[in-house]
C-alpha positions in Angstrom: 81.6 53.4 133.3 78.0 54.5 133.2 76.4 54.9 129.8 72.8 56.7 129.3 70.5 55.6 126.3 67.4 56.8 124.9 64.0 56.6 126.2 62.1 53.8 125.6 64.8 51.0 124.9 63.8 47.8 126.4 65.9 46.3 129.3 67.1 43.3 126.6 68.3 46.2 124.7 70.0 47.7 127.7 71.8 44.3 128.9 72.4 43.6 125.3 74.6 47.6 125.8 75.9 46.7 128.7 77.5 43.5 128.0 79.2 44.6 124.3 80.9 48.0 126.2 81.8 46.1 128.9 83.5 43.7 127.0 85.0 46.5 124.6 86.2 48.6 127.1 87.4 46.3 129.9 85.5 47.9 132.5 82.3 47.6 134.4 79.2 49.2 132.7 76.2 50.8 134.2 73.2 51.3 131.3 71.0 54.3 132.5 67.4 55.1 130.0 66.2 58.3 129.7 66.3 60.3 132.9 66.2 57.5 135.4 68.1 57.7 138.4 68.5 53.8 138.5 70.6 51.8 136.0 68.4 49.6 133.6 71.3 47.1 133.5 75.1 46.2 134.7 77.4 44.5 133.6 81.0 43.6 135.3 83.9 43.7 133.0 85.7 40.8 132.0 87.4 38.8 134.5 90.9 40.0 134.7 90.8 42.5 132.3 89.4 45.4 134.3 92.2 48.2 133.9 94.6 46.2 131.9 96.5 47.3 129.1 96.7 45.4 125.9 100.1 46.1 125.5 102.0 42.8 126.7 104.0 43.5 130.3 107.0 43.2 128.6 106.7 46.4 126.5 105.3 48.2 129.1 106.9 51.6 130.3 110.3 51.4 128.2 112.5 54.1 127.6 115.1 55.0 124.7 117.2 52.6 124.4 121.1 53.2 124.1 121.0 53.6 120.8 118.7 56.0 120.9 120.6 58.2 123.7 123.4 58.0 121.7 121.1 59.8 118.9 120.3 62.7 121.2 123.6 63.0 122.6 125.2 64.0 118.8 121.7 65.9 118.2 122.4 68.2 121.6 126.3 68.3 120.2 125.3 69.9 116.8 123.1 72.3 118.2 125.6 73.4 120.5 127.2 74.9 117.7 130.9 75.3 116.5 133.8 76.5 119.4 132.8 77.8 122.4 136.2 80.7 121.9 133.9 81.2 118.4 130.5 81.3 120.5 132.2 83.9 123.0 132.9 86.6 120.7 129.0 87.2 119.2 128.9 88.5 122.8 131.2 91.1 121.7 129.1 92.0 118.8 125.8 92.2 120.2 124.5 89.5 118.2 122.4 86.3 118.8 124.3 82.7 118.8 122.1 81.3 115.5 119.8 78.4 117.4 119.1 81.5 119.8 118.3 84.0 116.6 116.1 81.3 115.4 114.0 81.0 118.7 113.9 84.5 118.3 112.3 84.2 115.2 109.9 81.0 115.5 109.4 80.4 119.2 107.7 83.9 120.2 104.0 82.5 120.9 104.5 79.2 119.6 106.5 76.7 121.1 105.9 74.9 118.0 106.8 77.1 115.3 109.7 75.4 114.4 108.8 72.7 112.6 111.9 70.7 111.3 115.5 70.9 110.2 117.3 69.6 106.7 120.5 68.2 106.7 121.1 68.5 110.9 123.8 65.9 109.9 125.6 67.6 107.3 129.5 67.2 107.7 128.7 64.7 111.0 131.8 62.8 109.9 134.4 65.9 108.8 137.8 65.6 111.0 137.2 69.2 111.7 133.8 70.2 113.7 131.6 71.4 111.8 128.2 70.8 113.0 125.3 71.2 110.3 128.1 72.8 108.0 127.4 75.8 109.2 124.4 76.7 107.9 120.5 75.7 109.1 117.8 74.8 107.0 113.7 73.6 107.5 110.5 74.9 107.5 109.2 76.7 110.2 105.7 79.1 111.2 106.8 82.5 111.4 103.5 84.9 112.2 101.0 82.4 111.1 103.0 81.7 107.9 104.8 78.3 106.6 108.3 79.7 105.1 111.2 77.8 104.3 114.2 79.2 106.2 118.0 78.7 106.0 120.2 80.6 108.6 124.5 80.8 108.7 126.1 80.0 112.1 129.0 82.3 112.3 130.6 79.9 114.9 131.6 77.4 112.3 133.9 79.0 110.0 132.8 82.4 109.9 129.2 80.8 108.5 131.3 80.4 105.2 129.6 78.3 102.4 131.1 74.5 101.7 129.4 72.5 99.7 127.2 70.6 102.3 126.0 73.7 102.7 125.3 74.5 99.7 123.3 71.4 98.7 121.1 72.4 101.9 120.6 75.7 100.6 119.9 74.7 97.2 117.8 72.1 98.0 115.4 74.7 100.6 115.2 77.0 97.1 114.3 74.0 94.7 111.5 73.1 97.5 110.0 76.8 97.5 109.6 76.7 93.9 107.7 73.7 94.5 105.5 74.5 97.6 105.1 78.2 96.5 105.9 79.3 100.6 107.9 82.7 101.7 111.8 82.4 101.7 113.5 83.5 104.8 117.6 84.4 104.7 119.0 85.2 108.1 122.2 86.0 106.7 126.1 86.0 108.5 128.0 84.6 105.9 131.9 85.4 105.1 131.6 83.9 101.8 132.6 80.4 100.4 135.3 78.5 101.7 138.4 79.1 99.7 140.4 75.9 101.2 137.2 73.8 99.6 136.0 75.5 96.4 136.7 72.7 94.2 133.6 70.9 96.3 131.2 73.9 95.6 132.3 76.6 93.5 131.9 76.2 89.6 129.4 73.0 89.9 126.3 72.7 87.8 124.8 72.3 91.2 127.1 74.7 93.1 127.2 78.0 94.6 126.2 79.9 91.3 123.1 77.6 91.3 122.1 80.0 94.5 121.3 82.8 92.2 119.8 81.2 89.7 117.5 79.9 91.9 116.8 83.4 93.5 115.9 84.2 89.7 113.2 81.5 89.3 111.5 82.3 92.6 112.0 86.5 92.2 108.4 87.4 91.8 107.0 83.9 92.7 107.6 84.0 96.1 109.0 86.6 98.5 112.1 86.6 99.2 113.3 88.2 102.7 116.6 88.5 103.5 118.1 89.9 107.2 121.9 90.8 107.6 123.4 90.2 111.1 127.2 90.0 110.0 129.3 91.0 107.2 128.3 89.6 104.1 131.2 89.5 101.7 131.8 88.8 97.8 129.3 85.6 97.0 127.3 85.9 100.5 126.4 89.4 99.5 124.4 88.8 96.4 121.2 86.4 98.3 120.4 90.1 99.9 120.5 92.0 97.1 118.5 89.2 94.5 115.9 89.2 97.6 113.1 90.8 97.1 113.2 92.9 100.4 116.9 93.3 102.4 117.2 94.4 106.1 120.2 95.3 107.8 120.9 95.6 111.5 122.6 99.3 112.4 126.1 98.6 112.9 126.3 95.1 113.1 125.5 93.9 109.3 127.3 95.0 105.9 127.7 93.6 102.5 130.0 94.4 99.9 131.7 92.9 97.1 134.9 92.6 98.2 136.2 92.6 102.4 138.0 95.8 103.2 141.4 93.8 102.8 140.9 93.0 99.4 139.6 96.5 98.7 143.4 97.6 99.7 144.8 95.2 98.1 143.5 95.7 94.6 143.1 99.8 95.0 145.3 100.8 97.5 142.1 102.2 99.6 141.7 101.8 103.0 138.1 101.6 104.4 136.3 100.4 107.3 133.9 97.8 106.9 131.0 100.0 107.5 132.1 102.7 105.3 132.6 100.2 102.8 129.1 98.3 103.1 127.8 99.5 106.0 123.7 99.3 106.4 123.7 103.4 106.5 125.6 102.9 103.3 123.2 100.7 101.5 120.7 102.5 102.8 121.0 106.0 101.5 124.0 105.4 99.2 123.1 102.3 96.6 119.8 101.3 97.7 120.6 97.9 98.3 119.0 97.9 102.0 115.1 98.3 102.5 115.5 98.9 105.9 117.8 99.6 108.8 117.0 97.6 112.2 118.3 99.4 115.3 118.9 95.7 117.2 118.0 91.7 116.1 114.8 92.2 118.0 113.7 95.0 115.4 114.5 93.3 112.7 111.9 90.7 113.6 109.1 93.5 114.2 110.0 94.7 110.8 109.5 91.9 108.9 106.5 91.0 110.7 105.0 93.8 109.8 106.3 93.9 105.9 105.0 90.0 105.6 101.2 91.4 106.5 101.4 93.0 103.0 102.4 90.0 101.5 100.7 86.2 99.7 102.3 83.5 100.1 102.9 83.0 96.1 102.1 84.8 92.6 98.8 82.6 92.6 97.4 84.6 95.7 95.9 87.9 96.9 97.7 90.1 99.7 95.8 89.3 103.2 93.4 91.5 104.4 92.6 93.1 107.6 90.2 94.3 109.6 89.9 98.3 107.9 91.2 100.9 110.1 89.8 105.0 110.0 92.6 107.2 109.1 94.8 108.7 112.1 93.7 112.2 110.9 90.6 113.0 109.3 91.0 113.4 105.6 88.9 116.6 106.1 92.3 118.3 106.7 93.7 117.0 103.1 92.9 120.7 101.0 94.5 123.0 104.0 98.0 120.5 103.7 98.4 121.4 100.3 99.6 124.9 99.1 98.2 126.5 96.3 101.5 128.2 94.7 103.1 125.1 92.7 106.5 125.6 94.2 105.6 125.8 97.5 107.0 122.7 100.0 104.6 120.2 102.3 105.3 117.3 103.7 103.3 114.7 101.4 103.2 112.2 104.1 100.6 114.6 106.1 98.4 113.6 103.4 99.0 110.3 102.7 98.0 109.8 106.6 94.3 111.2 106.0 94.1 108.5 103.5 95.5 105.1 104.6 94.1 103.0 108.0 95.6 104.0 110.9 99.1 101.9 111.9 99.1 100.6 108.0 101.7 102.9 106.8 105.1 101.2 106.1 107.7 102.8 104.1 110.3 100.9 102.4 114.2 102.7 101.3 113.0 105.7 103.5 116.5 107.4 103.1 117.1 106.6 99.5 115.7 108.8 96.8 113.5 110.8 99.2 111.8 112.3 96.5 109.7 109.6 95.6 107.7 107.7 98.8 107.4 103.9 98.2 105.2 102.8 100.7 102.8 99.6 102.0 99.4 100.7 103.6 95.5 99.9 103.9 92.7 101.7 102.9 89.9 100.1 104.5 91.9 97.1 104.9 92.9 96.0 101.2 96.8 96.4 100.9 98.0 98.9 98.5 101.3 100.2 97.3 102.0 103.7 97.3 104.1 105.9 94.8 104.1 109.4 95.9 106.1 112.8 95.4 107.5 114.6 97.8 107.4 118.1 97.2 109.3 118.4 101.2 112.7 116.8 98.7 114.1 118.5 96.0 110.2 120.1 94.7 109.2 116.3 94.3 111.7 116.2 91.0 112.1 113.1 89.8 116.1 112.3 90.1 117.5 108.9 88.6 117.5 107.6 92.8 114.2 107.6 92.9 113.3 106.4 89.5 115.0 103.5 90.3 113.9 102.9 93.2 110.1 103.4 92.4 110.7 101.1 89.4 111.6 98.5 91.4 108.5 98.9 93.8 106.3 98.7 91.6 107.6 96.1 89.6 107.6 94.5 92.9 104.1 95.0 94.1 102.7 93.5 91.0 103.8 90.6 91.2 102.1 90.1 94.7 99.2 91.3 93.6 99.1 94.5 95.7 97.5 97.0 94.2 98.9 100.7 93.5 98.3 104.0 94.4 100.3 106.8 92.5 99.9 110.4 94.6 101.1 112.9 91.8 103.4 116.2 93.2 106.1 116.9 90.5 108.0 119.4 88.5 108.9 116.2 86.2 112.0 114.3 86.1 114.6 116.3 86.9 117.2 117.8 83.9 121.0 119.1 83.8 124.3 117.5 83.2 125.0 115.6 86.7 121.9 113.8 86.1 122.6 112.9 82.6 125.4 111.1 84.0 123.7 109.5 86.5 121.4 108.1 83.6 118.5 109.8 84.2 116.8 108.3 81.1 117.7 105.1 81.9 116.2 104.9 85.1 113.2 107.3 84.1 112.8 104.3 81.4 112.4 102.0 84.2 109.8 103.5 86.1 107.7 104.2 83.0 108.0 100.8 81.7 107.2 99.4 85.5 104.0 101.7 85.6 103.3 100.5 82.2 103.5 96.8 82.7 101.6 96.6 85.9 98.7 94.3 85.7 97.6 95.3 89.3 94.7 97.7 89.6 95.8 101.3 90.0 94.6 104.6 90.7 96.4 107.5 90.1 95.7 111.2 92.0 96.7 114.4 90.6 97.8 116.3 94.4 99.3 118.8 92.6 101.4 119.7 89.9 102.1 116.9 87.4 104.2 118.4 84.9 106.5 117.1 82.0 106.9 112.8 81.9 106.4 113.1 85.7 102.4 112.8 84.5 103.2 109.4 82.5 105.6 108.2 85.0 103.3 108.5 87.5 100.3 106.3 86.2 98.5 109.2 84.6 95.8 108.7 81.7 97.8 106.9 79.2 99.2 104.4 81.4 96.1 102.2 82.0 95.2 103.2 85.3 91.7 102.4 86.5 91.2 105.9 87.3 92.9 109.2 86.8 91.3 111.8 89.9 92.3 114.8 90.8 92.2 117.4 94.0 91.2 121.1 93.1 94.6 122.5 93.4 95.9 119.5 90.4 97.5 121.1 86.9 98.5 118.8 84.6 101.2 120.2 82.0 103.9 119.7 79.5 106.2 122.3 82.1 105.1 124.8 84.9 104.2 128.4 84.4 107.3 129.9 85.0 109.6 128.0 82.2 106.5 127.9 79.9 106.2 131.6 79.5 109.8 131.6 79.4 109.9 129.3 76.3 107.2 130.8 74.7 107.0 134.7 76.1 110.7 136.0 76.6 111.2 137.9 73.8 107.9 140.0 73.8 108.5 140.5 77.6 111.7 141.8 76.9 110.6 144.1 74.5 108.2 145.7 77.1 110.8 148.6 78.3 109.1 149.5 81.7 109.8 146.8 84.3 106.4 147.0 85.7 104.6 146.6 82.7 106.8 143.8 82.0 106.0 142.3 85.6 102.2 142.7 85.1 102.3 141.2 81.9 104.3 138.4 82.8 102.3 138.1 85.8 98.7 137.8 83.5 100.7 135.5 81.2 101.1 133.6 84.2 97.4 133.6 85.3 96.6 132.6 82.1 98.4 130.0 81.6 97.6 128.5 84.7 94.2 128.4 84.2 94.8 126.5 81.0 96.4 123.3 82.5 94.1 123.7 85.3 92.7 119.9 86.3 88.3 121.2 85.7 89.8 121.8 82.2 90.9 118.3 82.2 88.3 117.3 83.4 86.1 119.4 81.2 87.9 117.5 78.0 87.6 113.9 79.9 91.3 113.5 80.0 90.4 113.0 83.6 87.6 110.8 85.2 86.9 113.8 87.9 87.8 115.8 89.8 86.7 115.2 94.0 86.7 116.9 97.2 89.7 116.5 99.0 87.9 115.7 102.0 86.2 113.1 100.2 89.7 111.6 98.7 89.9 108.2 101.1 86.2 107.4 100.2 86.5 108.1 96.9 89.4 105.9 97.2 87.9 102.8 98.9 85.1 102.9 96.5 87.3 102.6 93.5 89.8 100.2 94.8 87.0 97.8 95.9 85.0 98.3 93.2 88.0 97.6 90.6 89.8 94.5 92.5 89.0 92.1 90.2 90.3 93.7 87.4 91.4 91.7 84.9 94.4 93.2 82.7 96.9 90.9 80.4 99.9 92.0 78.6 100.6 91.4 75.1 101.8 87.9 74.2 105.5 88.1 74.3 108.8 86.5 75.9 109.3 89.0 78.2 110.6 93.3 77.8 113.9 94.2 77.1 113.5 96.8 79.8 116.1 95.9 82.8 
């Protein structure tokens, strides 16, 4: 060993080196000062300790003893799963045997990602084989991020739910709550096991705990839930109490009842997919975020949804590195039509706004009117609640009240803040939508845009007629700014039914039609020019009105500027809006 001191120590200083390392380390010592070539002093190691372990020979080089192989022998058993005729058949069904999902999910750059499992042991001594009970818990590093995990294997009994099980699961939720860490559901559940409910069922710590625990942590930590099989009667509500639900294209489905019963009690017959199918969920109830085309997608997609997402309540979403938009925004005003009625694709804007790669929309086939949406602008996450004037004029139907409700409700409790993008007629009116509780739902929205804590900035694109204006974060609803683009006209209706309501007699008392028409036609003009956003502006009701080429900047500014807003709701319980 050769050791190199500072200049200027004394050769009694250097033996003095050399004979306390030498002793310490059991090996010969050279003592080299300064720069010299030539060691200042030596000194031999210890007389037969040179080399040697501490370690007495004895416990030298042992390996695991029997009882220890035993160990690893029922560990590799467990893992293997339940029956190998059970383990054939996901073959059949495109699907990943669960320890394989799972390296799917935690081994992709890190052979470490998975960090342990609860309860391996669960049901070790039940006459039948049912290794873990059928269902995998632990904690694991999915993208960078700790999340608790729990995952069915639909080799053991159809990953049914028994109460071993269940005291995993419940146990992974009680520890969330505690460690304030991402839930992830990778769900292929039958439901509970009928021959055992007596174990599970109706206990004050049984399977109905489940949902009350996915009501303490809703909005305290997300809650991600993935479908790989169908999810039936008690298995189906942990993906629709999570806060974001993926399904896998023809593989996953979730319903309250299997198709069996459904014949049974109605006489219908349906197909599982017709019944709960992820197409179904997806443009039908709403019940399904997203649709994965394979097991593999489903992973990209919830990598990319967690980037929008804290850990906990207590946090900020993460940033990023900010991105220029994939169009310029000069483009925005040339997008937009100037005659109210007129269609456009909204998402042509919204792309000359947001960081290129950012945008992620969420229930893209349910109530297409509205656009719920995660992005960046200049790397801070936002939210976005935009019209669609390319669906149904942007009207507001009771779909996509809902489903905007929910999304913003939603983002403020993460702490992302939200951008609304105003297009509409209002919400929509006539007797089908009356029955499909249009005021309820409307409620919902308005009372989600009104609660929000979250900075927000609403723009005025368009037309923002009717409640569609207070729905949508205008003045009144404590955003941080209300902007609007030159072509914006904020109104109680549109030209055409306001000069109906207030002009129709006098203009059918005009006899010649095109006196009538130019009337009409200057009533129009006029009127237009009265709700007309300068004029807003012009009375403050607006903060300004910008270029629309100038929209993302004007956008970056205000978001940055505002982030640490602080905004508290009036001391209360809690609403009575659900």
């Amino acid at each position: 060993m050769k050791v190199r001191i500072s200049e200027g120590a004394s050769a009694e200083e250097a033996s003095a080196i050399a004979a306390a390392l030498a002793e310490h380390v059991g090996d010969d010592v050279e003592v080299y000062v300064g720069q010299s070539d030539e060691p200042a002093a030596t000194h031999d190691a210890p007389e037969g300790d040179a080399g040697e372990s501490d370690v007495p020979a004895e416990y030298e080089d042992l390996g695991p003893t029997e009882r220890e192989e035993l160990l690893l022998e029922q560990i590799e058993e467990i893992l293997e799963g339940g029956p190998a005729k059970y383990k054939d058949t996901l073959h059949e069904e495109d699907k990943l045997f669960v320890r394989d999902r799972l390296d799917l999910w935690f081994d992709q750059d890190d052979d470490d990602a998975f960090l342990f499992e609860d309860g391996r042991f669960a049901e070790f001594d039940a006459d039948d084989k049912l290794p873990a009970d059928g269902l995998i818990t632990g904690g694991a590093t999915f993208d960078g991020r700790d999340v608790h995990f729990m995952a069915n294997d639909y080799t053991v009994k159809r990953g049914s739910m028994a109460a071993k099980g269940v005291e995993k699961f419940l146990r992974m939720q009680q520890r969330a709550l505690k460690t304030g860490r991402p839930v992830l559901y990778l769900m292929d559940s039958s439901g509970g096991r009928i021959d055992q409910q007596t174990g599970f069922f109706a206990n004050r710590e049984g399977i109905g705990k489940y949902y009350y625990n996915h009501s303490m942590l809703s909005g305290r930590v997300p809650q991600v839930c993935v479908l790989y099989g169908p999810c039936i009667a008690g298995a189906a509500y942990t993906p629709v109490f999570a806060d974001f639900t993926v399904m896998v294209e023809g593989m996953s489905a979730m319903a309250i009842a299997s198709p069996r019963m459904v014949q049974m009690v109605t006489g219908e017959d349906i197909s599982m997919q017709e019944l709960g199918g992820a197409r179904m969920h997806a443009e039908e109830s709403g019940s399904a975020d997203l649709v994965a085309e394979s097991e593999e997608h489903a992973r990209e997609l919830v990598s990319q949804l967690v980037t929008y997402l804290p850990d906990n309540s207590d946090q900020d979403p993460p940033r990023a590195e900010s991105r220029a938009p994939a169009h310029p925004p000069d483009g925005i005003d040339s997008i937009i039509p100037q005659e109210p009625n007129k269609g456009y694709d909204m998402e042509r804007v919204i792309e000359r706004v947001v960081d290129e790669g950012s945008y992620f929309e969420l229930k893209p086939d349910y109530g297409k009117e509205i656009i719920t949406a995660y992005a960046r602008i200049d790397g801070r996450p936002v939210g976005i609640v935009a019209n669609q004037p390319a669906q149904r004029a942007g009207a507001i139907f009771p779909d996509a009240a809902e489903k905007a409700a929910e999304f913003i409700w939603k983002s403020d409790a993460f702490n992302i803040p939200l951008l609304y993008l105003a297009d509409t007629p209002g919400f929509m009116a006539g007797s089908q939508v009356e029955k499909d509780a249009i005021l309820e739902k409307g409620k919902k929205m308005i009372y989600a845009t009104s609660s929000a804590t979250v900075p927000k900035q609403c723009v005025v694109v368009r037309k923002a007629y009717g409640a569609g204006i207070y729905a949508m974060s205008g003045p009144a609803y404590d955003p941080e700014s209300t902007i609007a683009l030159p072509s914006g006209e904020i109104a109680i209706m549109g030209p055409e039914a306001a000069i109906n309501a207030v002009y129709a007699r006098k203009l059918n008392e005009i006899d010649d039609p095109e006196e009538r028409a130019q009337r009409e036609a200057e009533l129009r003009e006029e009127y237009r020019e009265d709700i007309d956003v300068r004029r807003m502006a012009s009375e403050v009701v607006i903060d300004d009105v910008v270029p629309p080429s100038s929209l993302r900047t004007e956008l970056e500014n205000r978001f940055r500027f505002y982030e640490t807003v602080d905004k508290e709701l009036p001391d209360k319980k809690h609403g009575t809006v659900l």
